[in-house]
Legacy VTK file of the C-alpha trace (Angstrom):
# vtk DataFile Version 3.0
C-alpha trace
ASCII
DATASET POLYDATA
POINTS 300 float
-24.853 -0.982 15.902
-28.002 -2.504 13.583
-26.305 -2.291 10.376
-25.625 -4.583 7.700
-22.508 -4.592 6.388
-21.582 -6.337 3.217
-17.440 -6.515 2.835
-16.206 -5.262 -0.482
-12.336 -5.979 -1.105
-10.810 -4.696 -4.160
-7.984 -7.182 -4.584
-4.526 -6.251 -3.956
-1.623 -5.975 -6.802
0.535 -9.749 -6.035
-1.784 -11.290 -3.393
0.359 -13.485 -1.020
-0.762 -16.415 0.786
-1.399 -14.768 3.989
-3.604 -12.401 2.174
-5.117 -15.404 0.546
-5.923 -16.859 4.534
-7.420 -13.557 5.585
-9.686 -12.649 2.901
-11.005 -16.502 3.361
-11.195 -15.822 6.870
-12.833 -12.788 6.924
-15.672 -14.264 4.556
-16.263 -17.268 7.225
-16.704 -14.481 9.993
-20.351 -13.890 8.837
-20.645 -11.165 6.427
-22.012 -11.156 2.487
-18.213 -10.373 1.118
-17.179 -9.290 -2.806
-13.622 -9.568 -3.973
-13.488 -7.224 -7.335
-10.197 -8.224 -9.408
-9.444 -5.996 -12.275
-7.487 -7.360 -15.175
-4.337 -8.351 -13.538
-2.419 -7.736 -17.210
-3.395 -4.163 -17.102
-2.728 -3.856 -13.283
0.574 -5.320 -14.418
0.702 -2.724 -16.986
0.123 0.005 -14.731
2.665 -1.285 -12.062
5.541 -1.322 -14.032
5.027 2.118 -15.487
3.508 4.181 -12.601
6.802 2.445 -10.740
9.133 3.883 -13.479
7.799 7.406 -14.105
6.412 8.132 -10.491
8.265 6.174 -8.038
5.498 3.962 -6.559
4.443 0.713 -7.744
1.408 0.369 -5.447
-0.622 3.428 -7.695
-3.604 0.803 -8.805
-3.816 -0.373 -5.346
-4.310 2.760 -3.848
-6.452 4.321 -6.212
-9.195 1.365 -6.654
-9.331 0.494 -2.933
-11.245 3.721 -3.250
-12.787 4.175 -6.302
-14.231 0.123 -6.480
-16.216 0.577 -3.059
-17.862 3.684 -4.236
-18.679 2.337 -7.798
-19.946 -1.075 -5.836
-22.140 1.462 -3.787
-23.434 3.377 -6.400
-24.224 0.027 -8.628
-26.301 -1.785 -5.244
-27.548 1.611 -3.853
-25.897 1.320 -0.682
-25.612 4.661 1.067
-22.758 4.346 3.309
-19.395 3.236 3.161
-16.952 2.837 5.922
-13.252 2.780 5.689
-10.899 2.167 8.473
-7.700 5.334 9.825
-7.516 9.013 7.492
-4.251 8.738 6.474
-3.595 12.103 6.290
-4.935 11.816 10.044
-2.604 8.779 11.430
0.672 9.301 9.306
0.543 13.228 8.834
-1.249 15.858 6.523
-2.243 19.134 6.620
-3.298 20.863 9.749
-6.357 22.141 7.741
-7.128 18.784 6.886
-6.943 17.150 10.216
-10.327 17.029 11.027
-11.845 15.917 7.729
-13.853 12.774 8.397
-15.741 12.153 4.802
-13.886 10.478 1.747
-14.682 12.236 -1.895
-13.082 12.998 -4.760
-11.763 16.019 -3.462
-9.935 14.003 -0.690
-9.076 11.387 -3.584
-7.109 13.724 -5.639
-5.262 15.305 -2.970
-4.368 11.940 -0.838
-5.695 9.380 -2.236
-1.765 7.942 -3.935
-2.437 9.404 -7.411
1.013 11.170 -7.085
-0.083 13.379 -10.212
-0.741 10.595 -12.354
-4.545 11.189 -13.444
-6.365 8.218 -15.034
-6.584 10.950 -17.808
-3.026 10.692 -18.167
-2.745 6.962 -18.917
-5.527 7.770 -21.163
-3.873 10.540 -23.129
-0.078 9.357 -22.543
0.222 5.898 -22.077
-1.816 3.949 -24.430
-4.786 2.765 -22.190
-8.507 3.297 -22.894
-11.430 4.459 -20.419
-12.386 0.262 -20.819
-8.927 -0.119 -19.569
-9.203 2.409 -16.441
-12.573 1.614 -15.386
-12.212 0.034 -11.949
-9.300 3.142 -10.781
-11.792 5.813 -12.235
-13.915 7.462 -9.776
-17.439 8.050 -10.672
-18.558 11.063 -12.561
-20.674 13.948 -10.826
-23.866 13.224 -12.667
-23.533 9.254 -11.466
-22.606 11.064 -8.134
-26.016 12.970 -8.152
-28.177 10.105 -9.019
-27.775 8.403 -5.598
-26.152 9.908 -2.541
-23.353 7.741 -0.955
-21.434 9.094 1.781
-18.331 7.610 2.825
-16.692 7.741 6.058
-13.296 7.455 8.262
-14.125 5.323 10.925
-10.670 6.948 12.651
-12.559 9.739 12.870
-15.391 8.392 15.313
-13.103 6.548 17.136
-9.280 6.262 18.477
-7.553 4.147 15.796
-5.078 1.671 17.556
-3.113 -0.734 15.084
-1.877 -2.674 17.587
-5.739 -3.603 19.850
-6.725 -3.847 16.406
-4.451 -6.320 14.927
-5.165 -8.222 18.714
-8.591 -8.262 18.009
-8.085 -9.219 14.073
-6.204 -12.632 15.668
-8.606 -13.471 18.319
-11.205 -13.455 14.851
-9.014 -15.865 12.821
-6.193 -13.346 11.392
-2.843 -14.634 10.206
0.123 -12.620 10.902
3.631 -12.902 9.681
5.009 -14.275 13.180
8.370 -12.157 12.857
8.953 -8.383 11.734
8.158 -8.127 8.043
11.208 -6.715 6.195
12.050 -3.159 6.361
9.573 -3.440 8.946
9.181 -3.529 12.797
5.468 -5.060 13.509
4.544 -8.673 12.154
0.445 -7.545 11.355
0.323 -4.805 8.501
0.805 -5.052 4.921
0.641 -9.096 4.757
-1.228 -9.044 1.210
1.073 -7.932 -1.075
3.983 -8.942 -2.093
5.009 -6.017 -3.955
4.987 -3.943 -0.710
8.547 -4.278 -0.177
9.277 -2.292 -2.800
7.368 0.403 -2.223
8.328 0.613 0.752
12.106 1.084 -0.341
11.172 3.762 -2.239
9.697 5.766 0.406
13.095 5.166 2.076
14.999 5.851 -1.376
12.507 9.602 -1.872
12.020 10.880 1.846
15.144 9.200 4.109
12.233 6.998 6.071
10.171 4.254 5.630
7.469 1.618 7.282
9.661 0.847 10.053
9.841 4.564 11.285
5.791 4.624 11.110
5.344 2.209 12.754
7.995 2.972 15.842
6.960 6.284 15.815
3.314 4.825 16.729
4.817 3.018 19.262
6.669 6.065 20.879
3.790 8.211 20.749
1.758 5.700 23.311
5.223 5.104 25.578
5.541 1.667 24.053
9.140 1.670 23.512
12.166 4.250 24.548
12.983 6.429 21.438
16.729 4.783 21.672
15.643 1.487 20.919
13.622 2.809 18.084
16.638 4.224 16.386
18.432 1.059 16.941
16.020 -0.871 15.091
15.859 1.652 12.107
19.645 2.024 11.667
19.862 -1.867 11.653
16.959 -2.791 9.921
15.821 0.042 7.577
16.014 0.771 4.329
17.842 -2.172 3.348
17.255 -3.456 -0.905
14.524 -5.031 -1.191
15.833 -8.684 -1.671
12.378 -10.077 -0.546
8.889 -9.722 0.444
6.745 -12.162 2.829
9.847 -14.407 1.834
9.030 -14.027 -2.099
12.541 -13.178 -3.459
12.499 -10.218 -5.587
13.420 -11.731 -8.802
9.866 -13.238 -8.586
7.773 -10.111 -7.599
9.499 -7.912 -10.565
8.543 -11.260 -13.185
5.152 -10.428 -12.383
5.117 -6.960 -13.796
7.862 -7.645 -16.843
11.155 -5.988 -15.222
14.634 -7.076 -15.161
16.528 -6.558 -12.324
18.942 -3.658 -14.203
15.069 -1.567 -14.816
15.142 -1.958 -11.319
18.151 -1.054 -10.329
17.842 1.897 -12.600
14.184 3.104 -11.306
15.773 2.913 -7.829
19.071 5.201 -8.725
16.222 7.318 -10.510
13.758 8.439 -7.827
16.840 8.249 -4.868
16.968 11.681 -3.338
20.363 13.116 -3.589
19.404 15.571 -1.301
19.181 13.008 1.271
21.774 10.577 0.373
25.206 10.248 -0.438
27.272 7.277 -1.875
29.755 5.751 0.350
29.564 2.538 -0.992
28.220 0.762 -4.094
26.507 -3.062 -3.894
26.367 -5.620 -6.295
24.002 -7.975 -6.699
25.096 -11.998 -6.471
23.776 -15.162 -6.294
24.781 -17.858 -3.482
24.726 -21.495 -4.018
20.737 -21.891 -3.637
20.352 -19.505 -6.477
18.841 -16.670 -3.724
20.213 -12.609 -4.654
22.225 -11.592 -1.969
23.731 -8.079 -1.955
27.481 -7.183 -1.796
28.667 -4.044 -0.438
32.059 -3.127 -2.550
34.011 -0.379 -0.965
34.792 2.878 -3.106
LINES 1 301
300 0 1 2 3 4 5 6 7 8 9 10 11 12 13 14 15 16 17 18 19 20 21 22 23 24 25 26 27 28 29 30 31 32 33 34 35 36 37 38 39 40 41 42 43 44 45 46 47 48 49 50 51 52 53 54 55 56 57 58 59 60 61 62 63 64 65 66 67 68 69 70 71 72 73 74 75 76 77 78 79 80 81 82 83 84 85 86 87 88 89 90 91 92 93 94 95 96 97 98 99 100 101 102 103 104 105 106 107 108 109 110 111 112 113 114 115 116 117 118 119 120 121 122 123 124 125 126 127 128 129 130 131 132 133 134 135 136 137 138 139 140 141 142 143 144 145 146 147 148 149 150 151 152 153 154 155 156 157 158 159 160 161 162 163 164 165 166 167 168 169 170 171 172 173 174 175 176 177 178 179 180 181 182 183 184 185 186 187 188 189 190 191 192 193 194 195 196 197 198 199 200 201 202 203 204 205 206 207 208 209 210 211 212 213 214 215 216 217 218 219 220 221 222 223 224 225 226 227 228 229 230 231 232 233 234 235 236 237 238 239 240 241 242 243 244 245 246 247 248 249 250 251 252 253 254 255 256 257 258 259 260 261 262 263 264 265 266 267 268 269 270 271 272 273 274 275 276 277 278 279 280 281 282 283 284 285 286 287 288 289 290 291 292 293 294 295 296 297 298 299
């Protein structure tokens, strides 16, 4: 198409070793790449309590996959940017918004994961500073106005396809997971982050669904599988406590961010919708002989 891209990856929360492969593999495919890390203490920081007030651990990840692309644009004077599906477009928004193609702050406050928590908030609640903030802060309307960037969807411009996608991805060097990742049906998305898992579960634990649903419900909307066998693979595999990620156990993935199992186990009774959900059962967490959780269902 003549351009020249340069690949800008703002680094993920608990990068796993597949996500280590790909991100090398995508910078041997022939493209100037930057990785930007923010301070993985503070990202730490901001897991553990955007996790315990708002439900979703993931909040740094999704706000600075969009707000370090644009600052990286602004800084190098690059004038486009091109990101891959809408969300709102592929997993469901609002009719009005359906055919919204650019990415701005406008779109970033309203989809963009910041669940009401502003960077202002952390600011003025939590104990951080702007320093703190600066790589999930999205640049100001007079840095805005001193260089126009536009950013696309590249959904928009053309029919987004996970699966040809994923196809192509492997015959260009792309690791997948080589068997459903958990809670999960296909073996291809969300390989770089451990902490995935469990936010994941708490789309399950909030709204009654979660990955494994999206991702069947892609593959019944192109005839790819009869809608029985996707509800045999959600009521078997779906929803089920996060005991693992890309075979990191969870004990592991919550040492990262400073929680015990019990904060856990609290956050998750927390943000469960009772609406939804009904106890019929409680579990208990054990440990086998290796040392690995396992979970015990204990009839009431």
């Amino acid at each position: 198409m003549g351009l020249n891209p340069v690949v800008v990856t703002a680094t993920t929360c608990d990068l796993a070793d597949l996500g280590k492969k790909n991100i090398s593999n995508l910078k041997n495919l022939g493209f100037d790449t930057f990785e930007i890390s923010p301070n993985p203490k503070i990202r730490a920081k901001l897991n553990k309590l955007c996790l315990k007030e708002i439900g979703d651990i993931a909040w740094p990840e999704h706000v600075s996959i969009f707000t370090i692309p644009i600052r990286f644009a602004l800084n190098y004077k690059i004038p486009m940017i091109l990101w891959g599906e809408n969300p709102q477009f592929e997993y469901g928004g609002p009719d009005e918004k359906i055919h919204s193609s650019i990415l701005d702050r406008a779109w970033l406050e309203e989809f963009g994961g910041l669940l009401g928590m502003r960077v202002s908030d952390l600011i003025e609640s939590y104990g951080f500073n702007s320093e703190d903030l600066y790589p999930y802060t999205y640049p100001s309307e007079a840095e805005l106005a001193e260089f126009k960037v536009l950013g696309l969807f590249l959904g928009h411009y053309e029919a987004w396809d996970n699966l040809r996608n994923a196809e192509i991805s492997k015959k260009n060097g792309f690791f997948t997971f080589n068997k459903p990742i958990e809670n999960g049906y296909f073996d291809s998305e969300k390989l770089d982050n451990h902490q995935h898992g469990i936010h994941d579960y708490f789309k399950f634990l909030k709204y009654g669904f979660g990955r494994a649903t999206d991702q069947l419900c892609f593959m019944l909307r192109r005839d790819l599988i009869s809608r029985a066998e996707a509800l045999d693979h959600v009521k078997k595999n779906e929803g089920k406590f996060p005991l693992s990620y890309l075979d990191k156990p969870l004990e592991e993935i919550l040492e990262k961010i400073d929680m015990t199992l019990e904060e856990f186990k609290k956050t998750c009774e927390k943000f469960t919708n009772k609406k939804l959900f009904k106890c019929s059962q409680s579990n208990e967490l054990l440990k086998d002989e290796n040392g690995n959780l396992i979970l015990k269902e204990i009839d009431n």
